[in-house]
GUTIVEX-327214 format. One record per residue (C-alpha): residue number from 1; residue in three letters; x, y, z. Coordinates in nm, 3 decimals, padded with zeros to 5 digits, m for minus. Layout:
N
  seq  type       xx       yy       zz
  NUM   ALA        X        Y        Z
...
This chain:
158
  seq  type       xx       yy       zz
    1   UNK   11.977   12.817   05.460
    2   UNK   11.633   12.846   05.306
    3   UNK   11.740   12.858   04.980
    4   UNK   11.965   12.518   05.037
    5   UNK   11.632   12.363   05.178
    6   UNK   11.399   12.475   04.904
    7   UNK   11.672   12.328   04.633
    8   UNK   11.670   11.984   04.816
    9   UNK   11.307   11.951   04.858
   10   UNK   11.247   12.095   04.512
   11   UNK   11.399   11.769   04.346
   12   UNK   11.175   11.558   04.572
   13   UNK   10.861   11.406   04.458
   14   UNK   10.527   11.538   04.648
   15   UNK   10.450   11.212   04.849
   16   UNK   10.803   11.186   04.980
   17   UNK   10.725   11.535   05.095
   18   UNK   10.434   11.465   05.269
   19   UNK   10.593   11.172   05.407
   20   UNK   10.841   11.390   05.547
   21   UNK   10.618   11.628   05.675
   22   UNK   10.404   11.395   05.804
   23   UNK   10.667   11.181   06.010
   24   UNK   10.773   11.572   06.160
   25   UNK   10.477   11.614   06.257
   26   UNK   10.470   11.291   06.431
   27   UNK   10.775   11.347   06.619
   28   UNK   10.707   11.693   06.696
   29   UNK   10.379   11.590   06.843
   30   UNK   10.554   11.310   07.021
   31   UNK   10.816   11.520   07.175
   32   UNK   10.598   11.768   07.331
   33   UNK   10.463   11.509   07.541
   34   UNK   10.779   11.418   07.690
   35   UNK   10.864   11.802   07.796
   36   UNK   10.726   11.965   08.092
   37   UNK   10.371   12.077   08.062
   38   UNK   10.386   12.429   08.049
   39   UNK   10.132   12.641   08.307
   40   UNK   10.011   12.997   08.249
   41   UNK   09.864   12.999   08.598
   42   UNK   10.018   13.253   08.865
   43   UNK   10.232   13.161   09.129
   44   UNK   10.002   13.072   09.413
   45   UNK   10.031   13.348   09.719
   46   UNK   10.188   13.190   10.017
   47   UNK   09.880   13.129   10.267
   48   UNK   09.839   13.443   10.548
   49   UNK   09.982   13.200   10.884
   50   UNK   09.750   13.176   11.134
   51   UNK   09.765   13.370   11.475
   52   UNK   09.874   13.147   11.739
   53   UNK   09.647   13.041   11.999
   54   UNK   09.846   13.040   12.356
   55   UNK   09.563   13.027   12.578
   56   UNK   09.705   13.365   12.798
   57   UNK   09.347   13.503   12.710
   58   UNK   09.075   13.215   12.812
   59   UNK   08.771   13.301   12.572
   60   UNK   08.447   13.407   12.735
   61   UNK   08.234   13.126   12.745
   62   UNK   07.922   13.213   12.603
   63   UNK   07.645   13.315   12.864
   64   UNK   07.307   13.505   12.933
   65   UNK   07.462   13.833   12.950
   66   UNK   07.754   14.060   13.025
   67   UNK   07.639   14.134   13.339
   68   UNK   07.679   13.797   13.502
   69   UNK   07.954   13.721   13.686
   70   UNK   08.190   13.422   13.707
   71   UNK   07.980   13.312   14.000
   72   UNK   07.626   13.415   13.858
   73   UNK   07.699   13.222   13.542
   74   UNK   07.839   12.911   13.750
   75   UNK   07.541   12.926   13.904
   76   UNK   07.296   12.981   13.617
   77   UNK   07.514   12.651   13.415
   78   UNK   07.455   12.453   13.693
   79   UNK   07.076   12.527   13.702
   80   UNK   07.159   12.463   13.285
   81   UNK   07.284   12.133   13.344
   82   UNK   06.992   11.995   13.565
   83   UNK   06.740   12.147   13.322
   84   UNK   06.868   12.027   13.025
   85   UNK   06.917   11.679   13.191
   86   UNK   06.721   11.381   12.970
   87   UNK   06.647   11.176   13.268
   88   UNK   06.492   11.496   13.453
   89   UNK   06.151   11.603   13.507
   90   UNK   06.190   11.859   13.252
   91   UNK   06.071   12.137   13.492
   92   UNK   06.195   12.449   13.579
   93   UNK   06.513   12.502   13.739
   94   UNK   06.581   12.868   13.951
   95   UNK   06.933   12.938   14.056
   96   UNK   07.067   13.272   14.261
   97   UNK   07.302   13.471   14.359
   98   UNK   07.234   13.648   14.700
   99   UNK   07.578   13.798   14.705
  100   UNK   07.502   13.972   14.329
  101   UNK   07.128   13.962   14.389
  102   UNK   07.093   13.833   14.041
  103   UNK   06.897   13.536   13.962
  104   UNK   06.693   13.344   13.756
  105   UNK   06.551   13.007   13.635
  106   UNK   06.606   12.759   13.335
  107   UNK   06.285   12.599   13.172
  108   UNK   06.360   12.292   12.860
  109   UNK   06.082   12.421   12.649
  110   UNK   06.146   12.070   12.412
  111   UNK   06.240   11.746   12.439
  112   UNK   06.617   11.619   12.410
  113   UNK   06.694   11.530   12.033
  114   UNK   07.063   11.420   11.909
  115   UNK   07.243   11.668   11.650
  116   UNK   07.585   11.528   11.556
  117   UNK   07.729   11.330   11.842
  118   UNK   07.523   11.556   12.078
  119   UNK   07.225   11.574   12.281
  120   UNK   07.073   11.863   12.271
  121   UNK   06.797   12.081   12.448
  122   UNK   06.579   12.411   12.371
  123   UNK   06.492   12.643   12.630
  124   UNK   06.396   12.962   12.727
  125   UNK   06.581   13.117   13.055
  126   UNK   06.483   13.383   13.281
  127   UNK   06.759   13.653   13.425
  128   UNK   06.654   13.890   13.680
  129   UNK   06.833   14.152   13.869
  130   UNK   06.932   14.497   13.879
  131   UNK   06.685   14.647   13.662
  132   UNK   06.776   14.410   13.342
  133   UNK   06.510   14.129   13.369
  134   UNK   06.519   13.947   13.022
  135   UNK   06.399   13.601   12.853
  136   UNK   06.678   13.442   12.650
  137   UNK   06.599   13.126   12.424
  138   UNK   06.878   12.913   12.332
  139   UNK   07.003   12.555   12.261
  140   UNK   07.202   12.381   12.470
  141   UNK   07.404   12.055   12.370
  142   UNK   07.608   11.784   12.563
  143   UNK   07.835   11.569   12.385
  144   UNK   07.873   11.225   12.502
  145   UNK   08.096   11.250   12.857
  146   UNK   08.105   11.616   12.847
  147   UNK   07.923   11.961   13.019
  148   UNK   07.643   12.144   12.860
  149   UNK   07.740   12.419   12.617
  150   UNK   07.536   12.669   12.459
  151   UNK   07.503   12.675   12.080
  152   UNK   07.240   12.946   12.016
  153   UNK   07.116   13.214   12.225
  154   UNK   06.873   13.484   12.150
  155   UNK   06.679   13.759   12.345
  156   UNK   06.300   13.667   12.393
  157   UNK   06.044   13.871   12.344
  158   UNK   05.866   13.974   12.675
């Protein structure tokens, strides 16, 4: 088969030759934009699905320690709430517990400021109670219609 072409294109003048090559060359380019692009990328893993979320375990809301209570914290976020309030005084607020003996009070050490679609408040709370007294500092934030939620919380230094 190479011999037969060789023959043919032997009797051929040159620019005929590169006319032929030329208009190959052409087509060939032509046709490999009408194929499929070809991809030497790996298959992409399939994504890891994530766990489903049923609820049957509430998360723990965050709060100023593991040793309050549902009823301390209640307590303690209600105490929060008034606080943290714009329109308050921004005073002190103590809350307590006489049935834990814990207690405690909630002082805005800042002024209200918006971060997002929230208003939020710095301040620094006292706990106090069976021999763990602490200061925590934290941020709380309110979006518009909704409760205060804390967004940072550290321990004070004493």
């Amino acid at each position: 088969m190479r011999l037969r072409l060789c023959k043919a294109l032997a009797g051929l003048p040159a620019s005929r030759i590169a006319r032929l090559l030329t208009l190959g060359l052409a087509a060939a380019s032509c046709a490999g934009c009408s194929g499929p692009i070809l991809s030497f990328r790996s298959e992409e893993a399939p994504a890891v699905p994530e766990p489903l979320v049923t609820g049957s375990i509430p998360k723990r809301p965050a709060s100023f320690g593991r040793d309050l209570d549902a009823e301390d914290w209640r307590r303690a976020h209600a105490a929060l709430s008034v606080a943290l309030d714009p329109q308050g005084n921004g005073r002190p607020v103590k809350w307590e517990n006489p049935e834990t003996a814990m207690r405690g009070a909630i002082n805005p050490t800042g002024l209200p400021y918006v971060a997002g679609d929230e208003i939020c408040r710095d301040f620094l709370a006292t706990v106090v109670g069976n021999a763990n007294n602490r200061f925590v500092r934290g941020t709380g934030c309110k979006p518009s219609g909704g409760e205060w939620e804390l967004k940072r919380l550290r321990s004070a230094k004493s």
